[in-house]
N, C-alpha and C positions, 0 to 999 in steps of 0.2 A: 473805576470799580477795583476793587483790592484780589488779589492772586485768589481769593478762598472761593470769593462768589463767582468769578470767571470758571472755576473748577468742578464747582455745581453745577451750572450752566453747560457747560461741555459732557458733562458726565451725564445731564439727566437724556435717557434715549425717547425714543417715539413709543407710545402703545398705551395703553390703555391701564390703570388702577384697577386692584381689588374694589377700592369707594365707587370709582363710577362703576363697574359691573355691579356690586350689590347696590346704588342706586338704580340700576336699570332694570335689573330682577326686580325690585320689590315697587317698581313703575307697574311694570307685566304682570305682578300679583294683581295690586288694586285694579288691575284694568280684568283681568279675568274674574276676580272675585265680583265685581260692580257687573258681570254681564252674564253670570253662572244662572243667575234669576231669571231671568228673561229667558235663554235660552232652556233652562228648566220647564218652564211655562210654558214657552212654546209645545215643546216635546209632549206634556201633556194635554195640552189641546188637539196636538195632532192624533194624539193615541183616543182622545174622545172621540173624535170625527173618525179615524178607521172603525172603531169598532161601532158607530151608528150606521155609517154606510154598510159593514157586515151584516147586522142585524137587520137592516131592514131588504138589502138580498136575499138573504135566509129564508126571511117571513116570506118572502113573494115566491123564491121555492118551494116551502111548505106548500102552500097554497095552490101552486101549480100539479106537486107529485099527488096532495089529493084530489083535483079535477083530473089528473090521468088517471090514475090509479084505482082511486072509486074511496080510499081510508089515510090515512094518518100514518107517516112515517113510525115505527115503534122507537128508533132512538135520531139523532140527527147525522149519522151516520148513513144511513138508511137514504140522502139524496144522493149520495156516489157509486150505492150498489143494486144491480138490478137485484126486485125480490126474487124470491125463492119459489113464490107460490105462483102457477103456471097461468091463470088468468089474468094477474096484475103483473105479473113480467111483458107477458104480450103487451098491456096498456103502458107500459113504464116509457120515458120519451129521456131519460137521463144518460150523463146526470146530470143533475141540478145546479148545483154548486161547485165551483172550485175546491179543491182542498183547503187551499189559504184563506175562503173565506167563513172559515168554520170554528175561527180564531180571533181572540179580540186586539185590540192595539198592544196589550203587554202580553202576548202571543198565548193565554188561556183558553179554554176551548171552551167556545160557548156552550150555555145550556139550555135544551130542551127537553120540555115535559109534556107529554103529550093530551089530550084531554078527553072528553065527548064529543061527541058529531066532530064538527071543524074546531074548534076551541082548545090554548094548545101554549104554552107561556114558554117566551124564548126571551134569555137577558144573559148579560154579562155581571159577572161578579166586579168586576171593575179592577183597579189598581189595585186592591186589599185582596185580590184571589179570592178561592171558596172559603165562603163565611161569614166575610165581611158586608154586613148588612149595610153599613152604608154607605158603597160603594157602588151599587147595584146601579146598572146603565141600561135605561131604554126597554125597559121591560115589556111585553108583548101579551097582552091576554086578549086572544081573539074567542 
């Protein structure tokens, strides 16, 4: 070998390239990019299943606070607080609900409308929040 190459050879030290790190970054990209879908997906599947399992708690407290009660919640607020009015206070057995389940998977508050007799539509807006028609999750008309 000639004095030039043996000099290179000595001279080059241990570690690592700018090339191979930005090979190894842009390894980590494609590997994150190829899995951001899935895991997107996920996330909203789960947020569908929370806010079905909500809703359908709800419904069956509605339904409960009027077989104690003797009427229909006026807002859906109404299963956390005893009423006011001195006859259905004494029947009130609440509350009903958790706070947290009064909320849908992207943390908006469910909506209830109350009806006639027992009859009474409780749904989530869905991911598109208040508005978005068609987003609308598990709707309730009893």
């Amino acid at each position: 070998m000639n004095t030039i190459a043996k000099g290179l050879l000595k001279s080059r030290k241990p570690g690592i390239t700018i090339l191979e790190i930005t090979f190894g970054l842009l390894i980590i990209g494609l590997f994150i990019g190829m899995m951001l879908p899935v895991v997107n997906n996920f996330m909203n599947q789960a947020r569908m299943r929370k806010t079905d399992t909500n809703l359908q708690s709800v419904k069956v407290a509605v339904q409960t606070y009027i077989n104690d009660v003797g009427f229909q919640p006026g807002s859906i607020t109404d299963l956390l607080e005893k009423p006011s009015e001195p006859r259905a206070a004494a029947r009130w057995r609440g509350p009903y609900v958790d706070e947290r389940m009064l909320k849908d998977g992207w943390e908006n508050e469910l909506v209830f409308t109350p009806g006639q007799a027992s009859k009474f539509q409780l749904y989530s807006w869905g991911r598109g929040g208040e508005g978005s028609d068609d987003t609308v999750i598990s709707a309730f008309e009893d």
